[in-house]
N, C-alpha and C positions, 0 to 999 in steps of 0.2 A: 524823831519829833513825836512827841505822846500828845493827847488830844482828851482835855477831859469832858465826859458823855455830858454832863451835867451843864456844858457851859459853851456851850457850840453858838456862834452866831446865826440868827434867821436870817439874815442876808444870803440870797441863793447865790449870789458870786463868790462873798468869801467864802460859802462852802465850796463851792466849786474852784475858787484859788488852793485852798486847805487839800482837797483831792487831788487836783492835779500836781503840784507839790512831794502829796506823797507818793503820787505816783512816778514822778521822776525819782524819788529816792527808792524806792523798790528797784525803778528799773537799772540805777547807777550800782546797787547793791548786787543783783544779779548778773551786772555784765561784770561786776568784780569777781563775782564766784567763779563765773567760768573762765577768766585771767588765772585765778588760784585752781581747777581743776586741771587745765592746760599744764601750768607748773608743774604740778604735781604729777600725771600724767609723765613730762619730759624726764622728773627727777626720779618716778620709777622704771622708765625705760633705761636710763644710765645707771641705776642701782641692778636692774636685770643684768646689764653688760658686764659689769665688774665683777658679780658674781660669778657667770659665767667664767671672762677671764681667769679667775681666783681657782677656780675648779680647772679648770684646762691647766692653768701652770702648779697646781696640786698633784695631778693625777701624770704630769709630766715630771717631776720631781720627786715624785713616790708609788707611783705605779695605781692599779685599779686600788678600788674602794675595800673590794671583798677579802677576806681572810683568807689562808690557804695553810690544811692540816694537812702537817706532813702521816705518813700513815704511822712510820715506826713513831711517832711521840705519842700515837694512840695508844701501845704496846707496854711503856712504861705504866699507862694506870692498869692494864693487863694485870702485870707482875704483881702489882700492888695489891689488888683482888684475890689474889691465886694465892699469894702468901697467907693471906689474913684469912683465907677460906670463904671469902664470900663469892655468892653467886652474881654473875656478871646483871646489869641493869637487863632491862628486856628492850628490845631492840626497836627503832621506830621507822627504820627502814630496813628492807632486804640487806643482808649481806653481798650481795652482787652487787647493790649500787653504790654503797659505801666501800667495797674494798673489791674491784671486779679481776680483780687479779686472782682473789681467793674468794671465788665463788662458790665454790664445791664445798669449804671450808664454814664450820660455823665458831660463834664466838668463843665456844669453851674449847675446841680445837686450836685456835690460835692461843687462846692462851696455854692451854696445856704445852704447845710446842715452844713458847717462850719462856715459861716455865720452867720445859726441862733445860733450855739452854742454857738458862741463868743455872740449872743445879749443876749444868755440867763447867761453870767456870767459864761459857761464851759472853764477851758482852761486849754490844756495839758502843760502850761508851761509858763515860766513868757516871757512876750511881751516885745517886746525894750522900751517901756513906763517906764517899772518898772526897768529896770535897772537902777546901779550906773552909776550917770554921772562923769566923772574926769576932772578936769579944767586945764587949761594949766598954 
């Protein structure tokens, strides 16, 4: 209900009908909000749930979140480096805590020893050379 300034009755009851008035429609308007806060409230609580859910039967059906690098896949860009001549990146963690198995060991060590394995004809597995090529 809009009230124009210009045109208000002097009658002190109809203003005061007019106020009180508006003041039940404020207050019908605010207990509505709080019905719609309430809602909204239950309907993020059940949207939490089902997320949850959704992540439980995810992580039940495909295991943790995080990625897991095998070490020798590390070793193929090894080779790949060692061949082309280039020097290995610069490291952002110890060697120890990336590969604690070969600690003692640093990077141009591993690759020199995969290196020579590939020159001696060892290989844990067929190379992208020997793969099927498919044509378009």
């Amino acid at each position: 209900m809009t009230f124009d300034p210009n045109n208000l009755p002097n009658d002190a009851a109809a203003l005061r009908e007019m106020l009180l008035d508006t003041q039940q429609m404020l207050l019908g308007a605010m207990a509505q909000l709080d019905v719609t806060r309430e809602q909204l409230a239950a309907k993020e609580h059940e949207l939490q749930r089902v997320r949850h859910w959704l992540e439980q039967l995810l992580r039940h059906r495909y295991g943790q979140k995080r990625e897991r690098v095998d070490e020798n896949q590390l070793f193929l860009f090894a080779v790949e480096l060692a061949s082309m001549g280039q020097d290995a990146p610069p490291e952002s963690k110890p060697a120890s805590s990336v590969f604690p198995a070969r600690a003692a060991g640093t990077w141009t060590a591993a690759v020199a020893a995969v290196a020579g394995a590939a020159a001696r004809g060892v290989r844990s597995g067929r190379s992208r050379a020997a793969l099927p090529r498919v044509s378009e």
